[in-house]
TIPA-344750 format. One record per residue: residue number from 0; residue in three letters; x, y, z of N, C-alpha, C in turn. Coordinates in pm, whole numbers. Layout:
! residues N
ATOM     i    aa      nc1      nc2      nc3     cac1     cac2     cac3      cc1      cc2      cc3
ATOM   NUM   ALA        X        Y        Z        X        Y        Z        X        Y        Z
...
***
This chain:
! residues 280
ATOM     i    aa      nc1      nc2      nc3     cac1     cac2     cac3      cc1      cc2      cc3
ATOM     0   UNK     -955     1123     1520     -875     1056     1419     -959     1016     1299
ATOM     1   UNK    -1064     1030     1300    -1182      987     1239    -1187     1081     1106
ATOM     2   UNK    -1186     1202     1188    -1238     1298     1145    -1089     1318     1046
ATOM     3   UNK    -1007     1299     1085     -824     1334      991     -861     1234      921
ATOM     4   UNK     -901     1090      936     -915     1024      795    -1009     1044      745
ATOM     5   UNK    -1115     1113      760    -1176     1168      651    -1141     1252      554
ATOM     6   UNK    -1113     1318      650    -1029     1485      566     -907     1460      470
ATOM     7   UNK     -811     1356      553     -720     1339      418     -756     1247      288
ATOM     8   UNK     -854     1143      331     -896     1168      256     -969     1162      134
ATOM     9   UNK    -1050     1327      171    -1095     1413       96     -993     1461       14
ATOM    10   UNK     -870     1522      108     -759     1581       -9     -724     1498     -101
ATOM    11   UNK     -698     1368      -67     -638     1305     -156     -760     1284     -333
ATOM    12   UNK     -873     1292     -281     -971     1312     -412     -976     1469     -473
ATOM    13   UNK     -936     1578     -405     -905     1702     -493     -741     1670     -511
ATOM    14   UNK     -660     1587     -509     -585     1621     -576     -585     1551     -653
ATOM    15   UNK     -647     1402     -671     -704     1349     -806     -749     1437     -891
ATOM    16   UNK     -834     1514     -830     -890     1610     -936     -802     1704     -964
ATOM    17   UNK     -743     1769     -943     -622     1880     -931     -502     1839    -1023
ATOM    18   UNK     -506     1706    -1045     -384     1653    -1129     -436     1655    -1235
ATOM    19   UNK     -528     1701    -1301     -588     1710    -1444     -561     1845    -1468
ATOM    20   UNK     -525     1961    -1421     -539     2099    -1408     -388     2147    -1355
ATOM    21   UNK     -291     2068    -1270     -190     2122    -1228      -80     2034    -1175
ATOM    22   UNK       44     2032    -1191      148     1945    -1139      186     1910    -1051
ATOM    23   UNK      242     1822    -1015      222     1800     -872      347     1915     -772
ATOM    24   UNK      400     2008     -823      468     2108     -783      391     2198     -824
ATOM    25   UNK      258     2221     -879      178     2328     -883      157     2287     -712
ATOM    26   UNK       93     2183     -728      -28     2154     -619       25     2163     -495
ATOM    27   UNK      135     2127     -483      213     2136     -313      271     2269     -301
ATOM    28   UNK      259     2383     -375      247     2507     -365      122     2575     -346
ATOM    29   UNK       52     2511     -397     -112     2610     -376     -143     2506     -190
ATOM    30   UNK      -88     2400     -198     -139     2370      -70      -61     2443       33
ATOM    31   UNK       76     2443       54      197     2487       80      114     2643      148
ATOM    32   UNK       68     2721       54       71     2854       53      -84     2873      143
ATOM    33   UNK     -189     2817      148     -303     2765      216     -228     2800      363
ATOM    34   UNK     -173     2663      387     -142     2621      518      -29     2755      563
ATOM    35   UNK       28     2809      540      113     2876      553       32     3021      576
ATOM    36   UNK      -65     3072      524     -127     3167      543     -189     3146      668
ATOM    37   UNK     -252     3045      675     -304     3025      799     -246     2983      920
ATOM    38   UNK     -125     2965      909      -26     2955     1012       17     3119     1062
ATOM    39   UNK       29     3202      951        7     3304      982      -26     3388     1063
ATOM    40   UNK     -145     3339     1030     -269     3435     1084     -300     3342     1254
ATOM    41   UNK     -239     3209     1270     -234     3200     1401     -200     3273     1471
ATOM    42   UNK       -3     3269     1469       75     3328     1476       50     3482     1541
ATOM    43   UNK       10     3531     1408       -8     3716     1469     -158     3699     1580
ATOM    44   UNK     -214     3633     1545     -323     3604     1660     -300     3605     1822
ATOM    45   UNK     -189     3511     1799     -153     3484     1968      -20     3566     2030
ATOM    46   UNK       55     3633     1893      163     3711     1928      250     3618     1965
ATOM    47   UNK      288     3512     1868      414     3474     1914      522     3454     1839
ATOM    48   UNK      684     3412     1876      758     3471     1830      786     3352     1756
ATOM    49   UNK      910     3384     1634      876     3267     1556     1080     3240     1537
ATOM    50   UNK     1096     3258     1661     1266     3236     1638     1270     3099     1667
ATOM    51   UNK     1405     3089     1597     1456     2956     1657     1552     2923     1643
ATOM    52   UNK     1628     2820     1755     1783     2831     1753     1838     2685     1623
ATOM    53   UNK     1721     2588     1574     1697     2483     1497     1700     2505     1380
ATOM    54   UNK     1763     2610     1291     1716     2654     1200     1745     2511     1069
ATOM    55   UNK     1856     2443     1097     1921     2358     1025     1844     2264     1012
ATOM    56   UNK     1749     2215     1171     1703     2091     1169     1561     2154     1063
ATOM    57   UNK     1536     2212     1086     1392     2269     1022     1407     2228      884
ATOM    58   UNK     1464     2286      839     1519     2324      679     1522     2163      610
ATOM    59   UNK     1628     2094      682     1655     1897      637     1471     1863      657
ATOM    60   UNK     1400     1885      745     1282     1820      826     1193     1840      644
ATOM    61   UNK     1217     1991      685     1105     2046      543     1138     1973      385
ATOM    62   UNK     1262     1963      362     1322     1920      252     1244     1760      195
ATOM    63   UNK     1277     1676      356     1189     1577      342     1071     1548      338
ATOM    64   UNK     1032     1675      369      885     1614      361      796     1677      254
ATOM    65   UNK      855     1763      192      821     1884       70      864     1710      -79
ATOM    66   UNK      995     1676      -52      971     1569     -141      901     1461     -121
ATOM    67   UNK      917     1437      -28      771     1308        4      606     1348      -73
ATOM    68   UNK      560     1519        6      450     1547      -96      460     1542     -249
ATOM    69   UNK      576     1559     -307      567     1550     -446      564     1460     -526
ATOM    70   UNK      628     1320     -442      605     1185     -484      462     1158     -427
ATOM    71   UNK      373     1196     -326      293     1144     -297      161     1202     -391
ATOM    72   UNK      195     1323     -432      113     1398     -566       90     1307     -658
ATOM    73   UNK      211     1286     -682      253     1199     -811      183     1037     -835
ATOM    74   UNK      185     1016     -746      133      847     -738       37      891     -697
ATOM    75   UNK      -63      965     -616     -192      996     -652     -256     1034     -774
ATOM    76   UNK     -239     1077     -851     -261     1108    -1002     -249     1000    -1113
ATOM    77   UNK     -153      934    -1092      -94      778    -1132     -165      645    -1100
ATOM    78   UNK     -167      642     -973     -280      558     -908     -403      556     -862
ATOM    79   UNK     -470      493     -810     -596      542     -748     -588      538     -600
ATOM    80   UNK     -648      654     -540     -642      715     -464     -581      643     -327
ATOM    81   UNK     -685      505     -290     -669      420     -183     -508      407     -192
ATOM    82   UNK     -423      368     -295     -344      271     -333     -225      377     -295
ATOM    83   UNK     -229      493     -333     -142      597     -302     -125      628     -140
ATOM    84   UNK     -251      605      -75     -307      650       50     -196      557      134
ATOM    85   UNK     -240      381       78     -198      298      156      -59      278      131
ATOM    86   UNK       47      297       39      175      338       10      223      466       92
ATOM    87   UNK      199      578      138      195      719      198      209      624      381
ATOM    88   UNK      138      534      403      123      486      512      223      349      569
ATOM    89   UNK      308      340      486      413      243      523      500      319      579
ATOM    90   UNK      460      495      598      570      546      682      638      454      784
ATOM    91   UNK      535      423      914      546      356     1021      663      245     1011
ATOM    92   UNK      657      168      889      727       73      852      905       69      862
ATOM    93   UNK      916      196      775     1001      240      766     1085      345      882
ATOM    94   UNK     1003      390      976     1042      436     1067     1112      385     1171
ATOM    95   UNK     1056      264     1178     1152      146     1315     1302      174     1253
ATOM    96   UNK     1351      137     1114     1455       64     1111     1547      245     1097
ATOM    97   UNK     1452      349     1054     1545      458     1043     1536      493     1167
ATOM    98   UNK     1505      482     1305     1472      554     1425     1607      443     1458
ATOM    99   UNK     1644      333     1455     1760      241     1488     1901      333     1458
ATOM   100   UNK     1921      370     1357     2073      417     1276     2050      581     1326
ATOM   101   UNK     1965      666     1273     1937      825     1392     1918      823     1448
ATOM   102   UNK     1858      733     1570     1850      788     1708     1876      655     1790
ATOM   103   UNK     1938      530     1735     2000      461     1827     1857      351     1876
ATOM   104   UNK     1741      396     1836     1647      309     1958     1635      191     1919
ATOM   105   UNK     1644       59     1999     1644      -47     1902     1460     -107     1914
ATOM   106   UNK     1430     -168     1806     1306     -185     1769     1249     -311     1903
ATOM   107   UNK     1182     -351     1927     1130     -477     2030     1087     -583     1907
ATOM   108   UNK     1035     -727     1952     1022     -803     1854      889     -760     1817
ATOM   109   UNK      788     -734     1835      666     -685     1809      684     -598     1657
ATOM   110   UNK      748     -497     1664      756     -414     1579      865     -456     1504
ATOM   111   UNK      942     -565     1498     1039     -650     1378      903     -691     1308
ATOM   112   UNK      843     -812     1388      729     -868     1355      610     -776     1258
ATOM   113   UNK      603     -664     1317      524     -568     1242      559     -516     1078
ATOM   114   UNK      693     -477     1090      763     -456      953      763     -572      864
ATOM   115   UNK      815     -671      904      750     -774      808      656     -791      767
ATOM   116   UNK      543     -789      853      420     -840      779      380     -693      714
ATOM   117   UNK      409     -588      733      379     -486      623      433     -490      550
ATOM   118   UNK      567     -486      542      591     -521      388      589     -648      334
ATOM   119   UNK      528     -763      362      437     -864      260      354     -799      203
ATOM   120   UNK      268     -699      317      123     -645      221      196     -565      121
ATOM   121   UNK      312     -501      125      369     -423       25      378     -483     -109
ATOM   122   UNK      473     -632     -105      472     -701     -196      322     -744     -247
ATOM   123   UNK      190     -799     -177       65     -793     -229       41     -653     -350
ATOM   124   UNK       69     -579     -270       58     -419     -368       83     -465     -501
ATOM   125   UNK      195     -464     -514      285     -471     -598      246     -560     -754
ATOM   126   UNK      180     -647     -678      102     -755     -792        4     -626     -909
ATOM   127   UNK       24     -655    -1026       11     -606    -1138     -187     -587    -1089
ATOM   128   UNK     -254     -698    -1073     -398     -753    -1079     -464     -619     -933
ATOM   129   UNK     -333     -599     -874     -409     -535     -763     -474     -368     -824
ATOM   130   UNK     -364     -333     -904     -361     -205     -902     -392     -118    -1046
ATOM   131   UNK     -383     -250    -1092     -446     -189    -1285     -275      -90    -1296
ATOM   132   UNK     -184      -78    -1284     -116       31    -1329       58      -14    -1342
ATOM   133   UNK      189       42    -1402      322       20    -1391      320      -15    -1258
ATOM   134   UNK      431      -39    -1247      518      -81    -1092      573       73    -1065
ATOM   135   UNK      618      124    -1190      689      262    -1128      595      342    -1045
ATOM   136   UNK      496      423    -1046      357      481     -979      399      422     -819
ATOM   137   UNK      358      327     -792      380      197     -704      517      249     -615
ATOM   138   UNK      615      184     -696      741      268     -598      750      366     -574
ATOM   139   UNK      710      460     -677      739      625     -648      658      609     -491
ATOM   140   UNK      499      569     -510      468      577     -374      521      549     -244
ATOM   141   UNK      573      427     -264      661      404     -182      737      486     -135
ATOM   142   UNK      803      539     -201      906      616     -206      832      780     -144
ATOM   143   UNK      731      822     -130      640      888      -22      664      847       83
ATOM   144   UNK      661      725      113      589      665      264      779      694      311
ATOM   145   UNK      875      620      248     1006      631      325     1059      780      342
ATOM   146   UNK     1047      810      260     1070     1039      309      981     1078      414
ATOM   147   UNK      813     1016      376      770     1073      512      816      988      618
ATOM   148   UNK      866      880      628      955      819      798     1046      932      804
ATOM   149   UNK     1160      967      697     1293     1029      744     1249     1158      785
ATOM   150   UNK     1155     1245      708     1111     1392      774     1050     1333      925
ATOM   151   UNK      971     1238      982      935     1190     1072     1040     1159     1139
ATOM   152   UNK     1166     1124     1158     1258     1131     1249     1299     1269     1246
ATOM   153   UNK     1328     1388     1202     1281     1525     1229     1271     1583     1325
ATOM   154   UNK     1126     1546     1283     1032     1585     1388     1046     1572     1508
ATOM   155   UNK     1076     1376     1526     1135     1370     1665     1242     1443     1724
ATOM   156   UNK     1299     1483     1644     1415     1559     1707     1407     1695     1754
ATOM   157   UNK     1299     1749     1628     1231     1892     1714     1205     1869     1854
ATOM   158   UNK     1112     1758     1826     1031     1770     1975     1088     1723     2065
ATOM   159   UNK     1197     1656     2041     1297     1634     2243     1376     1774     2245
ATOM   160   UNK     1408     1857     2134     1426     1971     2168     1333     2082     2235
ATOM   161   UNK     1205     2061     2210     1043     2112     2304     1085     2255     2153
ATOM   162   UNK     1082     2197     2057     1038     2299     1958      852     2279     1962
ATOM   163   UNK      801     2423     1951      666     2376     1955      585     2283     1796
ATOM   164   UNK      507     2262     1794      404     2236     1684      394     2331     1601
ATOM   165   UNK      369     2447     1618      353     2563     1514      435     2588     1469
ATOM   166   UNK      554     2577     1535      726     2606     1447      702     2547     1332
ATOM   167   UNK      698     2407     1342      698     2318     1269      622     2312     1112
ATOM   168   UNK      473     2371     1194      398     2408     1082      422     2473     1013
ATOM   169   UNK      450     2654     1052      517     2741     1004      663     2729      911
ATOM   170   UNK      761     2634      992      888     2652      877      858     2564      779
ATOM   171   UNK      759     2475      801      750     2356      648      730     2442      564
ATOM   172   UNK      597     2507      587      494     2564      490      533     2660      424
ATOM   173   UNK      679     2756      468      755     2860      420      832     2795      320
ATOM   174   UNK      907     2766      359      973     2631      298      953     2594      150
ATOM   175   UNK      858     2498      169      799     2443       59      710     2589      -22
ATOM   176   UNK      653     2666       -7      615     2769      -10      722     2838     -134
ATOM   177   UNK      826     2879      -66      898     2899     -151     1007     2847     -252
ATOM   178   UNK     1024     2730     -201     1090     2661     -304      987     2609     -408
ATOM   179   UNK      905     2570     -381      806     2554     -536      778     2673     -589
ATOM   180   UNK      743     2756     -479      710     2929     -556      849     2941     -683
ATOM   181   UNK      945     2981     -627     1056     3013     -730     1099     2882     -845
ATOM   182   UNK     1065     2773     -802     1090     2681     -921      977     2721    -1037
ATOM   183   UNK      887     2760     -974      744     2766    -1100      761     2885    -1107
ATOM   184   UNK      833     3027    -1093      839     3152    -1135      918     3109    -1247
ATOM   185   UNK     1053     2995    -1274     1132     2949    -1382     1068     2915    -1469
ATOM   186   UNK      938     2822    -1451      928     2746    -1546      808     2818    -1574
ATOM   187   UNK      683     2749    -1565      546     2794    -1615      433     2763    -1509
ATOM   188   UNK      306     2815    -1468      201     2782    -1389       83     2772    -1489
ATOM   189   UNK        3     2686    -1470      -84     2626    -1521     -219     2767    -1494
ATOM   190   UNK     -291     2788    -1635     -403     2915    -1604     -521     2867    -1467
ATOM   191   UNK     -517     2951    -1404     -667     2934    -1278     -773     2950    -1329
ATOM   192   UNK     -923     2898    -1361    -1038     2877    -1361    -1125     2891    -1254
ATOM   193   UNK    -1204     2899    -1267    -1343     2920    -1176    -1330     2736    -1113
ATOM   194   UNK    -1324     2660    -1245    -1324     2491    -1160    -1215     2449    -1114
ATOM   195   UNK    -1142     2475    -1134     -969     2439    -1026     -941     2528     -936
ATOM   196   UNK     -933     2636     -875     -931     2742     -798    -1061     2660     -686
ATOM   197   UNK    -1199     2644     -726    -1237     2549     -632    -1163     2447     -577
ATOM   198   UNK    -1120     2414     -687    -1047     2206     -649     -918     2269     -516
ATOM   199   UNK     -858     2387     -577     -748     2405     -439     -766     2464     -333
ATOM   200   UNK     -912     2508     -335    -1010     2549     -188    -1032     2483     -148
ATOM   201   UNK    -1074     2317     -175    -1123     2224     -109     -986     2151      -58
ATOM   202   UNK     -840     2124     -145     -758     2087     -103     -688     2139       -5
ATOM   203   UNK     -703     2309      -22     -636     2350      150     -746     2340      248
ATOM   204   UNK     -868     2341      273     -960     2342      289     -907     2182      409
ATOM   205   UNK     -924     2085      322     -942     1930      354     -834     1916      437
ATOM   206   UNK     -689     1988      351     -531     1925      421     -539     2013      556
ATOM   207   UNK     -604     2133      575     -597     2193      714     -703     2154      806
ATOM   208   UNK     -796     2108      762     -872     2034      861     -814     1894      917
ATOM   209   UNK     -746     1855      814     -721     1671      889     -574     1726      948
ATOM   210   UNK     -481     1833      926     -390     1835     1037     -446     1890     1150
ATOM   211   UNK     -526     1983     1166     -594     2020     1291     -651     1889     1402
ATOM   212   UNK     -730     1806     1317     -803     1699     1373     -655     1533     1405
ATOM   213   UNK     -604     1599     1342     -467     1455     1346     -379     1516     1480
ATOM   214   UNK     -390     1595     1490     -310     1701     1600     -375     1647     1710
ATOM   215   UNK     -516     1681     1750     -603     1705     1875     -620     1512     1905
ATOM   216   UNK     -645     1453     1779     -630     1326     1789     -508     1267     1915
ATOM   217   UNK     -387     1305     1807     -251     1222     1910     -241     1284     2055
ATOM   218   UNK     -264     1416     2057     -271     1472     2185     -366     1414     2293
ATOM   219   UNK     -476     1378     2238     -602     1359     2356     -595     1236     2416
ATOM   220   UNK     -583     1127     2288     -570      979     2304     -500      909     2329
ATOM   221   UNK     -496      786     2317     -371      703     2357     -323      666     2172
ATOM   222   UNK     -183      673     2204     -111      669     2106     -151      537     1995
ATOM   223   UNK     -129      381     2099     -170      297     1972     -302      283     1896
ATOM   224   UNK     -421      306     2010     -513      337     1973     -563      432     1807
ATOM   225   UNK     -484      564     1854     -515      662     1766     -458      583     1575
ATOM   226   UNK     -302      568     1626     -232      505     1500     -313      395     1423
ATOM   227   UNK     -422      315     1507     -473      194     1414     -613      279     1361
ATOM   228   UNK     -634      400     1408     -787      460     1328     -719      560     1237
ATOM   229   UNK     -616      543     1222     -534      640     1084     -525      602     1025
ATOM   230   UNK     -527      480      974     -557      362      851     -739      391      791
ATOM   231   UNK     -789      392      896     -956      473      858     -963      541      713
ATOM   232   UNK     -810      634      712     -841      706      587     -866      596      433
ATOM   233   UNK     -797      540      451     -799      441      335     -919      359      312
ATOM   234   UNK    -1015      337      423    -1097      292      400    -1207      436      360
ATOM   235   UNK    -1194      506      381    -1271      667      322    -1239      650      193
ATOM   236   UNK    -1125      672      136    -1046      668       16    -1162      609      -51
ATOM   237   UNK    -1145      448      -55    -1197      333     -150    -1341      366     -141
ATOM   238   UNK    -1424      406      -34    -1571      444      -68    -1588      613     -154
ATOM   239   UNK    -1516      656      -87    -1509      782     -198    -1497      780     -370
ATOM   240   UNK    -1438      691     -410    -1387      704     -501    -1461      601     -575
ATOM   241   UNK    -1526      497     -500    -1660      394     -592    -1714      489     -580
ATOM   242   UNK    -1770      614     -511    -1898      696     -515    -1896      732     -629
ATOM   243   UNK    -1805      791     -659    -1735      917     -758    -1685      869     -867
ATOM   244   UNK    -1634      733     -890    -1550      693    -1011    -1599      583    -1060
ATOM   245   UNK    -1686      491     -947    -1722      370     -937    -1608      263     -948
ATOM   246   UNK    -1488      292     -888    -1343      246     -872    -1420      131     -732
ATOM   247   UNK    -1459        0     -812    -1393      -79     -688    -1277     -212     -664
ATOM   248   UNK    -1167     -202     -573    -1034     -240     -615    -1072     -381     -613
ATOM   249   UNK     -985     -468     -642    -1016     -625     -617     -973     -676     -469
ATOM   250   UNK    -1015     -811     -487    -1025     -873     -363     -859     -842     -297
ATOM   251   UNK     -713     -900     -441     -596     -898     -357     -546     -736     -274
ATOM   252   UNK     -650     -617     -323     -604     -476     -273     -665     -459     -144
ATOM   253   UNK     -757     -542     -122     -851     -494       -1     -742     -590      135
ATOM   254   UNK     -705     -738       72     -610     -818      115     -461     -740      189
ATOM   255   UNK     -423     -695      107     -258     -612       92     -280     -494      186
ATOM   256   UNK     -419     -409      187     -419     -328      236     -458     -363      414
ATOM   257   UNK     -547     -470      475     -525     -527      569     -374     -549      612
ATOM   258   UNK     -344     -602      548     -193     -696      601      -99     -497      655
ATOM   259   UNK     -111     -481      508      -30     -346      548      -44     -227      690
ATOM   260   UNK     -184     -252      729     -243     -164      841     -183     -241      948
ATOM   261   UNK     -232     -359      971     -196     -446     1080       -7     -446     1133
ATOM   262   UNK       59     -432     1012      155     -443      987      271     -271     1062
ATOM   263   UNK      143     -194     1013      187      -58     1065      135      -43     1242
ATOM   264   UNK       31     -120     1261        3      -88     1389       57     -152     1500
ATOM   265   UNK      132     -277     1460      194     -345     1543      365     -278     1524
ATOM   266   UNK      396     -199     1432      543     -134     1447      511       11     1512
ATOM   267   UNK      376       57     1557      343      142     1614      337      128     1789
ATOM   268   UNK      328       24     1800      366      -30     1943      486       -8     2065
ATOM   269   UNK      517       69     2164      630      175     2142      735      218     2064
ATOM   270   UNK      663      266     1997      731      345     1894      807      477     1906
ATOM   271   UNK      940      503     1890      966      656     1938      855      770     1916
ATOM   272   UNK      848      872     2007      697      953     1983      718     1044     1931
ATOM   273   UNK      675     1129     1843      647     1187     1728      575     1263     1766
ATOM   274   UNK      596     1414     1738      499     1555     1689      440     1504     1608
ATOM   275   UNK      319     1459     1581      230     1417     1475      162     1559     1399
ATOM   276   UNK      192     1617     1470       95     1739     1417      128     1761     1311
ATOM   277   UNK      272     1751     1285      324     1839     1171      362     1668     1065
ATOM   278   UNK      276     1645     1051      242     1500      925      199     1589      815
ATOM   279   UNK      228     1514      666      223     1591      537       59     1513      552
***
């Protein structure tokens, strides 16, 4: 899990960099098309078949989570990196109360308790002093973290169907793949360079290593365990980015972003279980 918050992130600093060079529907196409090749090349590797009787659920799953990456592009480029990271991560938050109305489960007091105190740290966010930036950036992020809960109820639904992991991988990545492909055949693509063509080697590069390692993570370990070292990334984030930018946030972001982890790990506490693999 360590190793996935490193890696994401890493992505999340090439797509800082990547947002100077390409849109955030460039970028979830060049990532899109990464992951998708290499799903590929699993695929014909092991010879397996790629039917499925889910085609509907796939399609809603991908939708949500293809817009979640584009808001989460977006407020990465907008914000700084941590701040996007830790907005992307109120999924959890948001998942109790949508796992209640789709799938009926009702939350325990632990994880009431949990949603609250994450979203206080939300409202901490929110304070002007934390984040140097609009409020809009801010919500849009937000607005990441709640698409990735709803594609995250999805998922769950793949998986009490015993759809595998690779499905999953595979129909996102087509998916999104092509619906950004043909929106940017309409409009325009930004010219490739020798220095951005790097930046989206390192971004498929980074985003396929931390789903590989986020995968082997939830599988090996124990579930709450794993969920409170997935917050890790954010603390990668904020040293990355003093390395590199000399970005260091103030006291109320380091504050907000505690409250918010704690907040996610206690609504992580039986929590309906989740294909994690297939996380944006």
């Amino acid at each position: 899990m360590l190793v996935a918050g490193f890696s994401f992130a890493c992505m999340g600093i090439f797509v800082k960099l990547g947002s100077a060079h390409f849109s955030p529907i460039e970028l979830v196409f060049y990532r899109s098309v990464f992951g998708f090749l290499f799903i590929c090349l699993f695929v014909r590797a092991r010879g397996l078949s790629l039917h499925t009787r889910y085609r509907n659920l796939h399609l809603s799953r991908a939708l949500f989570t293809m817009l979640s990456l584009l808001l989460y592009f977006y407020a990465i480029a907008h914000l700084s990196v941590p701040v996007a990271v830790t907005l992307l991560n109120t999924a959890p938050l948001f998942l109790i109360p949508l796992a209640l109305f789709a799938l009926k489960e009702r939350p325990n007091r632990f994880q009431v308790f949990g949603i609250i105190v994450g979203f206080s740290g939300v409202i901490l966010l929110l304070q002007p002093q934390t984040y140097g930036a609009d409020v809009g950036p801010v919500l849009i992020g937000l607005g990441a973290g709640f698409l990735h809960a709803v594609s995250l109820i999805g998922v769950r639904q793949l998986g009490a169907l015993n759809e595998p992991e690779w499905k999953l991988v595979f129909y996102l990545t087509l998916f999104c793949t092509l619906v950004t492909g043909v929106w940017l055949s309409l409009t325009s693509m930004s010219p490739l360079t020798s220095v951005n063509v790097a930046i989206l080697l390192g971004l498929g590069v980074t985003a396929t290593a931390g789903q590989l390692a986020l995968s082997r993570a939830y599988k090996m370990g124990r579930t709450l365990f794993v969920a409170s070292l997935s917050y890790s990334n954010v603390v990668f984030a904020s040293v990355l980015v003093a390395v590199l930018w000399g970005e260091i946030l103030p006291l109320w972001g380091w504050v907000s972003f505690v409250v918010i982890a704690i907040g996610g790990i206690c609504a992580a506490v039986k929590r309906p279980k989740l294909e994690v693999g297939a996380k944006t």
